[in-house]
C-alpha positions in Angstrom: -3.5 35.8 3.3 -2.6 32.1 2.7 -5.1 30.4 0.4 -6.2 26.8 2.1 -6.5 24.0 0.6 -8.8 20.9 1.1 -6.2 18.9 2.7 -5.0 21.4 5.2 -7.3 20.5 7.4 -6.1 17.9 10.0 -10.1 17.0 9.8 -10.2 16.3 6.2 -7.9 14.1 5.8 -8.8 12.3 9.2 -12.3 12.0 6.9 -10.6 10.9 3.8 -8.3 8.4 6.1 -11.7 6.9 7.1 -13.2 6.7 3.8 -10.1 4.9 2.7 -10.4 2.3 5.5 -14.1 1.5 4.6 -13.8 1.3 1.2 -11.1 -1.2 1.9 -12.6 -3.3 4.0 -16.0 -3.3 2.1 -13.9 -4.5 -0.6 -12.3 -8.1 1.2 -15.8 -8.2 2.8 -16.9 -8.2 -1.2 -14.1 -10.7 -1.9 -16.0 -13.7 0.0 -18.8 -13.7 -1.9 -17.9 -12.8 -5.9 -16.7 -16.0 -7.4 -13.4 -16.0 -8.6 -12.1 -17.5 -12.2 -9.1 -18.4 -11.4 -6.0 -20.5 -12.7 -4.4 -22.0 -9.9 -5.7 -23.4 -6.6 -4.0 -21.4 -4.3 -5.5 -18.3 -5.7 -9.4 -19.6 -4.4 -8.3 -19.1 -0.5 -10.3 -16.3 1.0 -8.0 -12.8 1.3 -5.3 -14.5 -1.1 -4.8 -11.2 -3.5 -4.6 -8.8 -0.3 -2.2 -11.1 1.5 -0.4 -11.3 -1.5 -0.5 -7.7 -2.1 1.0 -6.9 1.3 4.3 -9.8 1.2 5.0 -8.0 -2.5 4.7 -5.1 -0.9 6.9 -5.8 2.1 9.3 -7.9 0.1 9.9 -5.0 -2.6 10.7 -2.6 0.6 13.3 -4.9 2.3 14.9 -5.0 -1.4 15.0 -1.7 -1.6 16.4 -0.8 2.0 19.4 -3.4 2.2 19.9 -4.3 -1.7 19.6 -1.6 -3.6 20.4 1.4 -1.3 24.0 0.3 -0.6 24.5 0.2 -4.2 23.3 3.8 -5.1 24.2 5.7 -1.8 26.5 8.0 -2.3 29.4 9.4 0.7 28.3 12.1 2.9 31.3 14.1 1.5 30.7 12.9 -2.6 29.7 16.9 -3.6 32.4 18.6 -2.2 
């Protein structure tokens, strides 16, 4: 018999999915109203360091699918 673990269950990770979100979103809801030291002015609009977070985020992908993938691909044929 197969042992199972916690995340074999489609349930589980539904739950930990859901966990996720909240703890998320209870964090930019925490975001409006914990004062912020910061250095520049841009960095005081509400949601900056998550909307920030995401463009990085998007911008690193894009890089990496039509920069850097053409330079390390190798031909379907380069093993044989």
């Amino acid at each position: 018999m197969e042992k199972k673990y916690f995340f074999d269950n489609p349930r589980n990770v539904k739950g930990f999915f859901w966990l996720f979100y909240i703890v998320i979103g209870l964090f930019t809801i925490a975001e409006l109203f914990i004062h912020k030291h910061t250095f520049f002015n841009w960095e005081e609009f509400p949601f900056f360091y998550a909307s920030f977070g995401f463009v990085a985020f998007v911008f690193m992908i894009l890089v990496a699918k039509y920069i850097l993938r053409p330079i390390i691909k190798r031909k379907e044929d380069y093993y044989d």
